[in-house]
PQR file with spaces between the fields and no chain letter, atoms N, CA, C, O and H, PARSE charges and radii, in Angstrom:
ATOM       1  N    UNK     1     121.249   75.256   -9.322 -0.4000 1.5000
ATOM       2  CA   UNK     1     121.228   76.682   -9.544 -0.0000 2.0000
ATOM       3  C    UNK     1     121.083   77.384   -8.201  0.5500 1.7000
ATOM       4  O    UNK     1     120.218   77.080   -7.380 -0.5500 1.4000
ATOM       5  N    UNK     2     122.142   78.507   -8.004 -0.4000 1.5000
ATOM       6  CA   UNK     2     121.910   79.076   -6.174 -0.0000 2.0000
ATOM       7  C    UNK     2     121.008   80.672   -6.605  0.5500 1.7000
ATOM       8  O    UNK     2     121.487   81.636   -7.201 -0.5500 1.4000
ATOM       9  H    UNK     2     122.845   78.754   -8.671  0.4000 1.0000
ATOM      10  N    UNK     3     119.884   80.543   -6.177 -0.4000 1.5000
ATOM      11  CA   UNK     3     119.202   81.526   -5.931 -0.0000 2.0000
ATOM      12  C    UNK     3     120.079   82.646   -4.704  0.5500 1.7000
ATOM      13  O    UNK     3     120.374   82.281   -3.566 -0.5500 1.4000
ATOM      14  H    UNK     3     119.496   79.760   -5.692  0.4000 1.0000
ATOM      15  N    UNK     4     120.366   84.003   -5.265 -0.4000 1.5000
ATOM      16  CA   UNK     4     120.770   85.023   -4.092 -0.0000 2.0000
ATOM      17  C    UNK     4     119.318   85.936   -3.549  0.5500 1.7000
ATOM      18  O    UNK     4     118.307   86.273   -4.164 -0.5500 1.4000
ATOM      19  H    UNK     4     120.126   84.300   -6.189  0.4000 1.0000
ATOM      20  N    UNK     5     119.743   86.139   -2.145 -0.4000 1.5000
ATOM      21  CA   UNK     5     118.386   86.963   -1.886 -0.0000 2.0000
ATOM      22  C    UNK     5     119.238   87.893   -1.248  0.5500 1.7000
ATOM      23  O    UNK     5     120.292   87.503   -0.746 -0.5500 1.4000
ATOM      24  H    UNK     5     120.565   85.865   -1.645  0.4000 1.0000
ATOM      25  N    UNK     6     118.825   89.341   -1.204 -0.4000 1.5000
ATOM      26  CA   UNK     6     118.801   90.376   -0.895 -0.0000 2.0000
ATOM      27  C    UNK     6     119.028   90.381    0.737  0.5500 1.7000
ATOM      28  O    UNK     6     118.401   89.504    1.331 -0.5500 1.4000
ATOM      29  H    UNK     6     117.969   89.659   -1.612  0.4000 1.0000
ATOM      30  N    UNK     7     119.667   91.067    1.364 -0.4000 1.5000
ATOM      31  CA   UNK     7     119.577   90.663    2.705 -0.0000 2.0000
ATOM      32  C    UNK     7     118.415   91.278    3.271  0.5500 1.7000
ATOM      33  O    UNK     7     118.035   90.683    4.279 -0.5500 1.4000
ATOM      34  H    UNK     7     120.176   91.780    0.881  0.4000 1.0000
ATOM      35  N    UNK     8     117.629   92.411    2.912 -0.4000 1.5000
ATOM      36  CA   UNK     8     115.966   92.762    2.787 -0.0000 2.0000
ATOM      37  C    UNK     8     115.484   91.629    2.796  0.5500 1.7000
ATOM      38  O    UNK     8     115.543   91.109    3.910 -0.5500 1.4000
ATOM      39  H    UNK     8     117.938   92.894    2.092  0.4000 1.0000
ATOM      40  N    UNK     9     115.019   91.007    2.004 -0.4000 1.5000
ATOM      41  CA   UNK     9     114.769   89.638    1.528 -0.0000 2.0000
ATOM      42  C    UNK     9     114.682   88.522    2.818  0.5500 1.7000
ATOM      43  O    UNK     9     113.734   87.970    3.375 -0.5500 1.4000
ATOM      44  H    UNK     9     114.972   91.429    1.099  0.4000 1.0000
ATOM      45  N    UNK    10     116.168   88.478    3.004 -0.4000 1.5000
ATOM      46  CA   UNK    10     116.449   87.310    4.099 -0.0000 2.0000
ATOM      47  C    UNK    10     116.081   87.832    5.266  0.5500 1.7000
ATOM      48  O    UNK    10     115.575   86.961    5.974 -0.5500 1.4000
ATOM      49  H    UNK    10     116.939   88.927    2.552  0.4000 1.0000
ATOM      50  N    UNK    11     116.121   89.023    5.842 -0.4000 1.5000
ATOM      51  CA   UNK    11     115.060   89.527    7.047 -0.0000 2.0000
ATOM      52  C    UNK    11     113.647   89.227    6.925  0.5500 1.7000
ATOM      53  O    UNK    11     113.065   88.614    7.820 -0.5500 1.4000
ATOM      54  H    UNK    11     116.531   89.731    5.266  0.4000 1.0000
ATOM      55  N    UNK    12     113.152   89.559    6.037 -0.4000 1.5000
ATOM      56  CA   UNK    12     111.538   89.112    5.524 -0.0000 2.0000
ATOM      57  C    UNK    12     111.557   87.735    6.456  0.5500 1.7000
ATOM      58  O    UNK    12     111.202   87.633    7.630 -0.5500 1.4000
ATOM      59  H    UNK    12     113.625   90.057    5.311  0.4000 1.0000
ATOM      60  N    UNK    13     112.189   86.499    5.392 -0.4000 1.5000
ATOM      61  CA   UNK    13     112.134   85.255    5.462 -0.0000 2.0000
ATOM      62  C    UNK    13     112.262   84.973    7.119  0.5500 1.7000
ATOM      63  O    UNK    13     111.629   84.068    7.662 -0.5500 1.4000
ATOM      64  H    UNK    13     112.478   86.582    4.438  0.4000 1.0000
ATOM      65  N    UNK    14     113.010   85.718    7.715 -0.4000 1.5000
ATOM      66  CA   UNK    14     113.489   85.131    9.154 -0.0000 2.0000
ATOM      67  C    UNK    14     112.637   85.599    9.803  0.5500 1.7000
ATOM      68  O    UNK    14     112.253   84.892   10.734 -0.5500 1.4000
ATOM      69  H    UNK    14     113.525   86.453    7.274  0.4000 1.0000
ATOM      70  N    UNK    15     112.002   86.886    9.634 -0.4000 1.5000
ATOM      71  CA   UNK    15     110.858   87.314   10.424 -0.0000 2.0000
ATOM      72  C    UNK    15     109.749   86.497   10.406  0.5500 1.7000
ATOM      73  O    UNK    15     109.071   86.383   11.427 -0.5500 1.4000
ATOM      74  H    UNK    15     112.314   87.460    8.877  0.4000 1.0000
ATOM      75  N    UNK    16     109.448   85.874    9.323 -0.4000 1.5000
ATOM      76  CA   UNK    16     108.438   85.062    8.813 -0.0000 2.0000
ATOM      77  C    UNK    16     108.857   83.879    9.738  0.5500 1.7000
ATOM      78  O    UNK    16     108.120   83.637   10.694 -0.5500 1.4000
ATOM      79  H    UNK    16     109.999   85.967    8.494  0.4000 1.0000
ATOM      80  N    UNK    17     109.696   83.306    9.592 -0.4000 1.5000
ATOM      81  CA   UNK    17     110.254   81.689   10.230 -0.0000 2.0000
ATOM      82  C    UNK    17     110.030   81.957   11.696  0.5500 1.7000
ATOM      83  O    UNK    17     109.612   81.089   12.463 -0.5500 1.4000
ATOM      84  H    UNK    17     110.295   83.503    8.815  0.4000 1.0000
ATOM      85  N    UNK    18     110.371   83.388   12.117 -0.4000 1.5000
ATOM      86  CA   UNK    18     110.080   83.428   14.121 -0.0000 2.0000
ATOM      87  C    UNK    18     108.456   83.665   14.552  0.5500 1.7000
ATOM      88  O    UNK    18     108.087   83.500   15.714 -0.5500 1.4000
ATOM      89  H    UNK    18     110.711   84.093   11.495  0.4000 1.0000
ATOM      90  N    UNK    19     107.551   84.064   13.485 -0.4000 1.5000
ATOM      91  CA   UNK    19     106.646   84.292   13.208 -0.0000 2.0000
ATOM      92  C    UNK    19     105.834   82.600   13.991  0.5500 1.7000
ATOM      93  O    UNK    19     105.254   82.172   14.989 -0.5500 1.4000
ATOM      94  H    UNK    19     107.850   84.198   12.541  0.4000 1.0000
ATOM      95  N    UNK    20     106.367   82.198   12.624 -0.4000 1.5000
ATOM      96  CA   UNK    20     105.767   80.802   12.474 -0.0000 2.0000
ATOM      97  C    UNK    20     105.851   79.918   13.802  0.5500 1.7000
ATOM      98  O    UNK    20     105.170   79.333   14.644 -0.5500 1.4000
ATOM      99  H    UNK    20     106.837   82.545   11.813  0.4000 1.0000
ATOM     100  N    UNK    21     106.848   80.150   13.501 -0.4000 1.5000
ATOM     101  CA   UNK    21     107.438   78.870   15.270 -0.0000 2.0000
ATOM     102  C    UNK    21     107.113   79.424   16.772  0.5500 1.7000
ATOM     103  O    UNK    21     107.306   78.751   17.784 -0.5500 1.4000
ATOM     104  H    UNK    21     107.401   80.625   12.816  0.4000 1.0000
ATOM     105  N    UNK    22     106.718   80.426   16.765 -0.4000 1.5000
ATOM     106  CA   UNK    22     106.063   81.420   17.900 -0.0000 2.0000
ATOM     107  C    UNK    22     104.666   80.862   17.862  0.5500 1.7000
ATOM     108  O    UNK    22     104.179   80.259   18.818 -0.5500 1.4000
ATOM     109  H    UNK    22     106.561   80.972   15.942  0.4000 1.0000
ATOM     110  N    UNK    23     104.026   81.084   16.711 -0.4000 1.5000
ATOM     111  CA   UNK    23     102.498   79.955   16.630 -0.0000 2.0000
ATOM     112  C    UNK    23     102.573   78.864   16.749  0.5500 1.7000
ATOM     113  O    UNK    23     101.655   78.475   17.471 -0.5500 1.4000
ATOM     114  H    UNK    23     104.422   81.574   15.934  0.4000 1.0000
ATOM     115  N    UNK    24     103.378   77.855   16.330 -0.4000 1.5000
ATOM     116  CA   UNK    24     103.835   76.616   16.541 -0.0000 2.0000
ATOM     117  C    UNK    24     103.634   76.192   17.866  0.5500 1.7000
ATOM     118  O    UNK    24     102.670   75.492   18.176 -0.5500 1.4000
ATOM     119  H    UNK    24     104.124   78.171   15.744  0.4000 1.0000
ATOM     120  N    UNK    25     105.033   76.821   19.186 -0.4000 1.5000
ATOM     121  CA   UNK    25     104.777   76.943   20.248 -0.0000 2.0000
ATOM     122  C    UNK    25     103.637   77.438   21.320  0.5500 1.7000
ATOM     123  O    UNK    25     103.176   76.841   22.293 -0.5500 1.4000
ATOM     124  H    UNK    25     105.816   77.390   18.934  0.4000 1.0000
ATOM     125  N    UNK    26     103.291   78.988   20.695 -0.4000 1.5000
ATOM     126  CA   UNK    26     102.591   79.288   21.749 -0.0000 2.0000
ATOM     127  C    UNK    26     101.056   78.897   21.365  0.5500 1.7000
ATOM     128  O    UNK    26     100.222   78.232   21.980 -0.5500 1.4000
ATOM     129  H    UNK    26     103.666   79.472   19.905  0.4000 1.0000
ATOM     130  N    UNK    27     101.009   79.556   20.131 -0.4000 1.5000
ATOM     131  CA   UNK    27      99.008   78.863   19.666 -0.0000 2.0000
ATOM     132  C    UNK    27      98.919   77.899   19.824  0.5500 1.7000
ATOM     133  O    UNK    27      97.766   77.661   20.182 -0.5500 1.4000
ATOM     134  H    UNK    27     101.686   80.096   19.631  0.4000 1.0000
ATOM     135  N    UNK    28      99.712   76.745   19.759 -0.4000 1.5000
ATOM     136  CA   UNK    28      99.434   75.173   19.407 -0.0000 2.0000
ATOM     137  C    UNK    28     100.245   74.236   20.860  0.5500 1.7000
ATOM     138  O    UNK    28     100.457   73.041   21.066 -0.5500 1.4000
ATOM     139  H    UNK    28     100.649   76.938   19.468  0.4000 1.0000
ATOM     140  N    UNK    29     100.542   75.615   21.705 -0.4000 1.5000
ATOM     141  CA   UNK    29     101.162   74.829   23.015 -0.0000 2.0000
ATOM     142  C    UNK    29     102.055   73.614   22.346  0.5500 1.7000
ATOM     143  O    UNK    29     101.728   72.467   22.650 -0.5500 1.4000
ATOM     144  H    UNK    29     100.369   76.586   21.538  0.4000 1.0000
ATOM     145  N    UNK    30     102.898   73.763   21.666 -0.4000 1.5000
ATOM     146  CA   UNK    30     103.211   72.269   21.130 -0.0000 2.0000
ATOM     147  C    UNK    30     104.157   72.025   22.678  0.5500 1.7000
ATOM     148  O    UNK    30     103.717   71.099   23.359 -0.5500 1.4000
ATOM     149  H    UNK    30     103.163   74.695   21.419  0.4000 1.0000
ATOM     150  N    UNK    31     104.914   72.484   23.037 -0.4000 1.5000
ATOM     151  CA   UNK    31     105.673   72.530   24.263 -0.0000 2.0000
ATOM     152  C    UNK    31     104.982   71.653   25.927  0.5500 1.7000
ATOM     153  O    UNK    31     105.570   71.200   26.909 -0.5500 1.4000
ATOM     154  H    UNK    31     105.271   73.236   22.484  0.4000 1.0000
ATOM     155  N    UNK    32     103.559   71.741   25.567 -0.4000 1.5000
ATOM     156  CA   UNK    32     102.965   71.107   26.586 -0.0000 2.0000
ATOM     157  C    UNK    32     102.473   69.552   26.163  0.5500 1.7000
ATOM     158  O    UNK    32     101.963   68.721   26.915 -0.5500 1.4000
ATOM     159  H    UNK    32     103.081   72.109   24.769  0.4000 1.0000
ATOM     160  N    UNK    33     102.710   69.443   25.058 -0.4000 1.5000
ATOM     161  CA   UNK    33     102.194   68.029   24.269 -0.0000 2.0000
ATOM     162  C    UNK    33     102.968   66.842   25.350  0.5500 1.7000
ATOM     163  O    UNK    33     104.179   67.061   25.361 -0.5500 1.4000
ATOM     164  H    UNK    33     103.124   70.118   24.447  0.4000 1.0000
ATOM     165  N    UNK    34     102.647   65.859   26.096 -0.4000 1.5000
ATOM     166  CA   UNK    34     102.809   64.988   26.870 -0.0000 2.0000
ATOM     167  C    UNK    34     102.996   63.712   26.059  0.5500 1.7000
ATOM     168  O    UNK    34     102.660   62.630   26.541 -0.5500 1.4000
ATOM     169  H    UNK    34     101.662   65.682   26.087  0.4000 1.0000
ATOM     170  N    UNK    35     103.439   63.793   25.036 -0.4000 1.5000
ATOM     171  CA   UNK    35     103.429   62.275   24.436 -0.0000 2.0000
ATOM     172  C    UNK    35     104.528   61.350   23.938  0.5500 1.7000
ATOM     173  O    UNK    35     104.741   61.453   22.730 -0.5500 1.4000
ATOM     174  H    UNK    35     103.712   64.671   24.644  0.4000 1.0000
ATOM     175  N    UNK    36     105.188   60.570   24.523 -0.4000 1.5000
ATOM     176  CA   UNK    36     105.965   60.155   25.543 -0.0000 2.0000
ATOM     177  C    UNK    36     106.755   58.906   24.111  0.5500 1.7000
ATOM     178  O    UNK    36     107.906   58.469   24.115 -0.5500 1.4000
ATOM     179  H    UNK    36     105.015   60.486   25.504  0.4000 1.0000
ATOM     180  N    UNK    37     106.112   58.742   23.491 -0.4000 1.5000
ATOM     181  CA   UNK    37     106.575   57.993   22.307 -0.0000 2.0000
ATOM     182  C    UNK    37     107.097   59.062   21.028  0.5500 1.7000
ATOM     183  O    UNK    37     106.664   60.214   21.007 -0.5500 1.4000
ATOM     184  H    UNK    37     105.177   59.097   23.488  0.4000 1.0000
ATOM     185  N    UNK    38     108.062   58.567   19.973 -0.4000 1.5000
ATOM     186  CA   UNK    38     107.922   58.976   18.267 -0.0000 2.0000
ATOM     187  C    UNK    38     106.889   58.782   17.489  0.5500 1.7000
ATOM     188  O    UNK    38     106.508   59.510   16.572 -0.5500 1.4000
ATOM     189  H    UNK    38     108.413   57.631   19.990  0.4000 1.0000
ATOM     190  N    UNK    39     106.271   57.438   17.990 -0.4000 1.5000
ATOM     191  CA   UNK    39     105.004   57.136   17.283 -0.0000 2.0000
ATOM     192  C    UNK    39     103.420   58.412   17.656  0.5500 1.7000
ATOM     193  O    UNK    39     102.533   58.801   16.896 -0.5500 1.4000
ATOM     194  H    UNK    39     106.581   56.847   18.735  0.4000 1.0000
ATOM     195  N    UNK    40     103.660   58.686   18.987 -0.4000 1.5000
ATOM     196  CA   UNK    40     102.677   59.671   18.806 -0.0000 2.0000
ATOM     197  C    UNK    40     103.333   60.971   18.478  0.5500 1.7000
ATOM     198  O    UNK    40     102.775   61.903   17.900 -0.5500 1.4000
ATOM     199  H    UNK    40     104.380   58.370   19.604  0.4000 1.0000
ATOM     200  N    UNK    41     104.508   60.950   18.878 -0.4000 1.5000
ATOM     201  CA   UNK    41     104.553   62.799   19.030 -0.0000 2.0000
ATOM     202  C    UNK    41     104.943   62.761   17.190  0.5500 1.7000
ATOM     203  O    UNK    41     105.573   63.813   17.302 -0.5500 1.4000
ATOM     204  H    UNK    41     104.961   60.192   19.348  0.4000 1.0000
ATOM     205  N    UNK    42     105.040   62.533   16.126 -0.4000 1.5000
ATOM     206  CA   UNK    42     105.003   63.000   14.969 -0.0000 2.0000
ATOM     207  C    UNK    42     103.889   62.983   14.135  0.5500 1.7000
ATOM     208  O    UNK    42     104.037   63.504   13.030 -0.5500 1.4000
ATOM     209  H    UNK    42     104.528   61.678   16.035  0.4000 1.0000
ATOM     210  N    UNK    43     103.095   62.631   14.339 -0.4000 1.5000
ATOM     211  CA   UNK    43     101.851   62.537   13.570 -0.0000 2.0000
ATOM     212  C    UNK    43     101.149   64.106   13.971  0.5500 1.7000
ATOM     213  O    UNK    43     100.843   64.937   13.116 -0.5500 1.4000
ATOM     214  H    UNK    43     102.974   62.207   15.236  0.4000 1.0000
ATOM     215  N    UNK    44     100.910   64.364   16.028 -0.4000 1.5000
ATOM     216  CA   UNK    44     100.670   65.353   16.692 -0.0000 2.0000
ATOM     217  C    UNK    44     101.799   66.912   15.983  0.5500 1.7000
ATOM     218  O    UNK    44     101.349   68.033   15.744 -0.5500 1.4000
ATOM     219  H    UNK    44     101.158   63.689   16.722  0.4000 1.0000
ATOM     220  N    UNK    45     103.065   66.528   15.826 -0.4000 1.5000
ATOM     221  CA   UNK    45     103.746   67.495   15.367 -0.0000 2.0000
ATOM     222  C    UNK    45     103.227   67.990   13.794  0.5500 1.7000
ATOM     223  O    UNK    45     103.060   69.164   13.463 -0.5500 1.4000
ATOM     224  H    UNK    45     103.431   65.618   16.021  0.4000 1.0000
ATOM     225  N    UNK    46     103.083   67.160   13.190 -0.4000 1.5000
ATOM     226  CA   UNK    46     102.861   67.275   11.982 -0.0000 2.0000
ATOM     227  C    UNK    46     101.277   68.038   11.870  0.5500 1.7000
ATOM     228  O    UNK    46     101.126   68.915   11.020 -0.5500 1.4000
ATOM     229  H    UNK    46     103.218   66.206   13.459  0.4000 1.0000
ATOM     230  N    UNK    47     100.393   67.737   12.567 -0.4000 1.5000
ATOM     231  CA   UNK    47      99.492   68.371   12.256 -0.0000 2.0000
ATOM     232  C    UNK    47      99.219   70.104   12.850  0.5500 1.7000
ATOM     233  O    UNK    47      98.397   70.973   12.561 -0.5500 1.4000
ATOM     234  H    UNK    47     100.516   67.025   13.258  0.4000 1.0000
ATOM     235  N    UNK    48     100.544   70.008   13.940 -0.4000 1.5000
ATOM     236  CA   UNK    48     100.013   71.366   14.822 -0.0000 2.0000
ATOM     237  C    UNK    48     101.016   71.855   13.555  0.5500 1.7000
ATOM     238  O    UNK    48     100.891   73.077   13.484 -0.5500 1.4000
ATOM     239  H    UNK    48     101.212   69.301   14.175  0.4000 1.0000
ATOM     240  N    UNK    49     102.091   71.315   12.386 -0.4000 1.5000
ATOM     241  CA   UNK    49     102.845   72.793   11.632 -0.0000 2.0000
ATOM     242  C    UNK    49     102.082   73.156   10.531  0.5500 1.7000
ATOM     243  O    UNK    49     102.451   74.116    9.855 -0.5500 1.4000
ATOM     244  H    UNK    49     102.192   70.322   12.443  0.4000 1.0000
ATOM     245  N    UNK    50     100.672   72.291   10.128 -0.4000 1.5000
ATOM     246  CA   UNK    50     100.241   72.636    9.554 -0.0000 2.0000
ATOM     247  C    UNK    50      99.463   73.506    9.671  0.5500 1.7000
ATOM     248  O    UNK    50      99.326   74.302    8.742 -0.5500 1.4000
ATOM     249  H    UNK    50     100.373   71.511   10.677  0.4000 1.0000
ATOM     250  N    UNK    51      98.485   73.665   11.199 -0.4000 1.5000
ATOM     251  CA   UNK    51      97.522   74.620   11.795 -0.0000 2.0000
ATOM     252  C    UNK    51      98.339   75.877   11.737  0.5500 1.7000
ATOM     253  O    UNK    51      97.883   76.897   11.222 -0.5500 1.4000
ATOM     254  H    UNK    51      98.596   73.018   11.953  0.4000 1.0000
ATOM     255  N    UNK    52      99.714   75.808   12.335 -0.4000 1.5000
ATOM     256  CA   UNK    52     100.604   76.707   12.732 -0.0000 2.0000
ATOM     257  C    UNK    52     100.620   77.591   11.165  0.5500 1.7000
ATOM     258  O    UNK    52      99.915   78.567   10.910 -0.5500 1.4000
ATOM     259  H    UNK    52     100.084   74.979   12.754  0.4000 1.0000
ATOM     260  N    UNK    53     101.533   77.003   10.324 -0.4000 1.5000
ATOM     261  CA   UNK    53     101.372   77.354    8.995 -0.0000 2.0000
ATOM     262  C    UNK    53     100.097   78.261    8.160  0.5500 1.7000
ATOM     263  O    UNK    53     100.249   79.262    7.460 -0.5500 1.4000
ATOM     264  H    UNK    53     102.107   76.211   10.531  0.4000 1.0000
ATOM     265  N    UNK    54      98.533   77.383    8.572 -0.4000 1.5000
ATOM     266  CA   UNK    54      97.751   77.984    7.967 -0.0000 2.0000
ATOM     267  C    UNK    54      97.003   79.306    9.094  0.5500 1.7000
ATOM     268  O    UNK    54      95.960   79.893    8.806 -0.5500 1.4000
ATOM     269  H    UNK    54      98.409   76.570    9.141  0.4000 1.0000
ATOM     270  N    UNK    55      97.753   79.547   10.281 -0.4000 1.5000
ATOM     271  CA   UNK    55      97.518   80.620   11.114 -0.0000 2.0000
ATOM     272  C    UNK    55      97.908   81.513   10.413  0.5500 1.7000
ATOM     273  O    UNK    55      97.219   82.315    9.784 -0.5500 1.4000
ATOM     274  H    UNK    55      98.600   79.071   10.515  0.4000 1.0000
ATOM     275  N    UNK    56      99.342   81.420   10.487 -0.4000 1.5000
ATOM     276  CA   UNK    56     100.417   82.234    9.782 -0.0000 2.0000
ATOM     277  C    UNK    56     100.126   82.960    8.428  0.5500 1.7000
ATOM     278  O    UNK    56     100.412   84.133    8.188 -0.5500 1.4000
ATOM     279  H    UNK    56      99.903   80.769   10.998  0.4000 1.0000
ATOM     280  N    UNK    57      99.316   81.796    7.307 -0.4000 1.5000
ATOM     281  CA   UNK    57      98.679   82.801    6.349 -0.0000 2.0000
ATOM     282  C    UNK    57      97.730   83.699    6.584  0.5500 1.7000
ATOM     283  O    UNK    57      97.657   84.928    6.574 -0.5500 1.4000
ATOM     284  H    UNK    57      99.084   80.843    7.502  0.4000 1.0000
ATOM     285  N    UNK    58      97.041   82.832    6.791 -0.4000 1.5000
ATOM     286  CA   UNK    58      95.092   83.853    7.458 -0.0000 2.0000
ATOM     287  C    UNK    58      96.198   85.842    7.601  0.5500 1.7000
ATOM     288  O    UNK    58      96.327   86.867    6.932 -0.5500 1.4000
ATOM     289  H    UNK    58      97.100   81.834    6.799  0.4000 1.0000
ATOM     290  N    UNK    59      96.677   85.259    8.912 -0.4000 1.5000
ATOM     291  CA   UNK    59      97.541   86.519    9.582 -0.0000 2.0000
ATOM     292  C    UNK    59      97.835   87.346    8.594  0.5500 1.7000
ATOM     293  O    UNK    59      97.137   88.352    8.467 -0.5500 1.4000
ATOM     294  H    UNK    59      96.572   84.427    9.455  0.4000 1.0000
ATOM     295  N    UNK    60      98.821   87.128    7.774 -0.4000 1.5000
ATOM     296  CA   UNK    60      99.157   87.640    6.880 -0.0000 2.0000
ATOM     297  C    UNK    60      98.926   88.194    5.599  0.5500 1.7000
ATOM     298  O    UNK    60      99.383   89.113    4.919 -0.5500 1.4000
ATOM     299  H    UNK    60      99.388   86.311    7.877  0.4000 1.0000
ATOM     300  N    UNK    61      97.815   87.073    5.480 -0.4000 1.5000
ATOM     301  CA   UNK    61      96.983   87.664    4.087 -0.0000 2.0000
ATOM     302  C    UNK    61      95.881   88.564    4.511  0.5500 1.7000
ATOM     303  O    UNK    61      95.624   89.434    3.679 -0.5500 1.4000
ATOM     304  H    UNK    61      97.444   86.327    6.033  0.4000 1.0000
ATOM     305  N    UNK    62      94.988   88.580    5.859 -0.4000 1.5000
ATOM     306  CA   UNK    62      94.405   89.471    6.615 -0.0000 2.0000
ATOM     307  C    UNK    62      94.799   90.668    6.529  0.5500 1.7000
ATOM     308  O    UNK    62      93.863   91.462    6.436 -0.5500 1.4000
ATOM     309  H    UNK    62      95.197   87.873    6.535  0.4000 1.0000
ATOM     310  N    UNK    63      96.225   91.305    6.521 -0.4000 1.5000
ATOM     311  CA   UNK    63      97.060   92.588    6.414 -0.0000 2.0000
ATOM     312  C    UNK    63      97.277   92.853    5.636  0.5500 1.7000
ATOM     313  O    UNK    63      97.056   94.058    5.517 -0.5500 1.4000
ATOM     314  H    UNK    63      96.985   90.660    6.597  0.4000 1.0000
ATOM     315  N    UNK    64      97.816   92.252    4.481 -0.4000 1.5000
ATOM     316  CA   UNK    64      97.643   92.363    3.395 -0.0000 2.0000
ATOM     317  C    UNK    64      97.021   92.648    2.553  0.5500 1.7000
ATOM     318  O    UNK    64      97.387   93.204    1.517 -0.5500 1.4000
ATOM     319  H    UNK    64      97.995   91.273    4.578  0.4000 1.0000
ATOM     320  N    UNK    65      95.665   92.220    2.943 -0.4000 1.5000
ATOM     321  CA   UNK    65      94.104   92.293    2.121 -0.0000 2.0000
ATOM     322  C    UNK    65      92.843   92.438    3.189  0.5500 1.7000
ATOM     323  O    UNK    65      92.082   91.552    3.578 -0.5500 1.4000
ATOM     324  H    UNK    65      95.368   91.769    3.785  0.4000 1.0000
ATOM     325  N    UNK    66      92.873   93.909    3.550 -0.4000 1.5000
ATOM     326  CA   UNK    66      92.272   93.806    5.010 -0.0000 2.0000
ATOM     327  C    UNK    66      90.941   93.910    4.151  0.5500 1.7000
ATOM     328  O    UNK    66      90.032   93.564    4.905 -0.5500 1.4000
ATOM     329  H    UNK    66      93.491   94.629    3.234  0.4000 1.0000
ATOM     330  N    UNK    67      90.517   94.178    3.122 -0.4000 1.5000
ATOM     331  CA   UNK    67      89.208   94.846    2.836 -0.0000 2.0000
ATOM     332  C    UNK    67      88.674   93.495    2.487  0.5500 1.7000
ATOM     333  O    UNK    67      87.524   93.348    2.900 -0.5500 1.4000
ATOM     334  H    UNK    67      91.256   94.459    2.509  0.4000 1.0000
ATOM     335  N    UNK    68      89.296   92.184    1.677 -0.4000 1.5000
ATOM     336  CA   UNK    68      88.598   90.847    1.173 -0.0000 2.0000
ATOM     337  C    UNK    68      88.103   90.129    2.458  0.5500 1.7000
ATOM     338  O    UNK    68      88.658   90.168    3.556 -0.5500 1.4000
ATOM     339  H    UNK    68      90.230   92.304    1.342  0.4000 1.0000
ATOM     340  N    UNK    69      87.096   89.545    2.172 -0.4000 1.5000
ATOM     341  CA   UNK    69      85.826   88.741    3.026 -0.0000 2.0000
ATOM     342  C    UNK    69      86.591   87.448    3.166  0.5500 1.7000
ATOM     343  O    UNK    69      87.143   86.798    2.279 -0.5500 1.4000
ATOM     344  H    UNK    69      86.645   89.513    1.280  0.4000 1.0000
ATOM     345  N    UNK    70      86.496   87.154    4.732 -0.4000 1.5000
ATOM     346  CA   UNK    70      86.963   85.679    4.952 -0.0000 2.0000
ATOM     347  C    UNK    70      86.647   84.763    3.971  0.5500 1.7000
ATOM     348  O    UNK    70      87.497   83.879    3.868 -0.5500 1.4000
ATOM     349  H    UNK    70      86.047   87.682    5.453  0.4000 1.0000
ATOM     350  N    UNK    71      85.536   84.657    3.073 -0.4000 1.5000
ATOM     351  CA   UNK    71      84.816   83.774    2.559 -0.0000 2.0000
ATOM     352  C    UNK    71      86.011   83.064    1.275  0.5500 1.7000
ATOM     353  O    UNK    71      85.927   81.978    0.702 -0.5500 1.4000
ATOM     354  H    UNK    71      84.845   85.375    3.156  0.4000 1.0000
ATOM     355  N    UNK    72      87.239   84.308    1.110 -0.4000 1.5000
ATOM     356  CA   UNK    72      87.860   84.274   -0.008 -0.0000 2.0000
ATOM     357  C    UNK    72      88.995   83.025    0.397  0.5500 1.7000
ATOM     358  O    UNK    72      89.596   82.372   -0.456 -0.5500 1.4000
ATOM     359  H    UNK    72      87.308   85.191    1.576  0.4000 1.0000
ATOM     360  N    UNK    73      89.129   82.869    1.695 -0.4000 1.5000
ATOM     361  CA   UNK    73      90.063   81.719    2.467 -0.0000 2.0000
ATOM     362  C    UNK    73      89.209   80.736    2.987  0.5500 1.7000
ATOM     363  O    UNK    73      89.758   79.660    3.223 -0.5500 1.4000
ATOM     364  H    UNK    73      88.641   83.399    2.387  0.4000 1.0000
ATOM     365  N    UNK    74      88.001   80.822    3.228 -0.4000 1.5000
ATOM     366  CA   UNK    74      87.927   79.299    3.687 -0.0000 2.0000
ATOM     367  C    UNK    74      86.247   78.811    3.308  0.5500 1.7000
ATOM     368  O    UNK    74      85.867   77.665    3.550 -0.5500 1.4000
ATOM     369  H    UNK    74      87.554   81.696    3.035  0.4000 1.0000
């Protein structure tokens, strides 16, 4: 089944995706990661898209819901 999105919509999404990978890179320095194997650098990748990821909410749900108490996220 092909889901259509709005091109509103698909700006959202892409803003969101440069969002993300901007934290990826710059919060999580992934770019400076020195690790010279596959065996290390995916385990290291994998955990900075998750930090990256749960930045990205905090961020967002923060603006969203400026008046709710951190306590409601973590």
């Amino acid at each position: 089944m092909l889901v259509s999105i709005s091109d509103r919509e698909g700006d959202i999404y892409e803003w969101q995706i440069e969002i993300y990978f901007k934290v990826l890179k710059s919060g999580c320095k992934i770019e400076e990661r020195q690790l010279e194997t596959a065996e290390r650098i995916k385990p290291c990748i994998a955990l900075y898209m998750i930090v990256a990821w749960r930045v990205l909410f905090v961020t967002m749900f923060g603006r969203e819901c400026p008046d709710l108490p951190c306590t409601a996220l973590f």
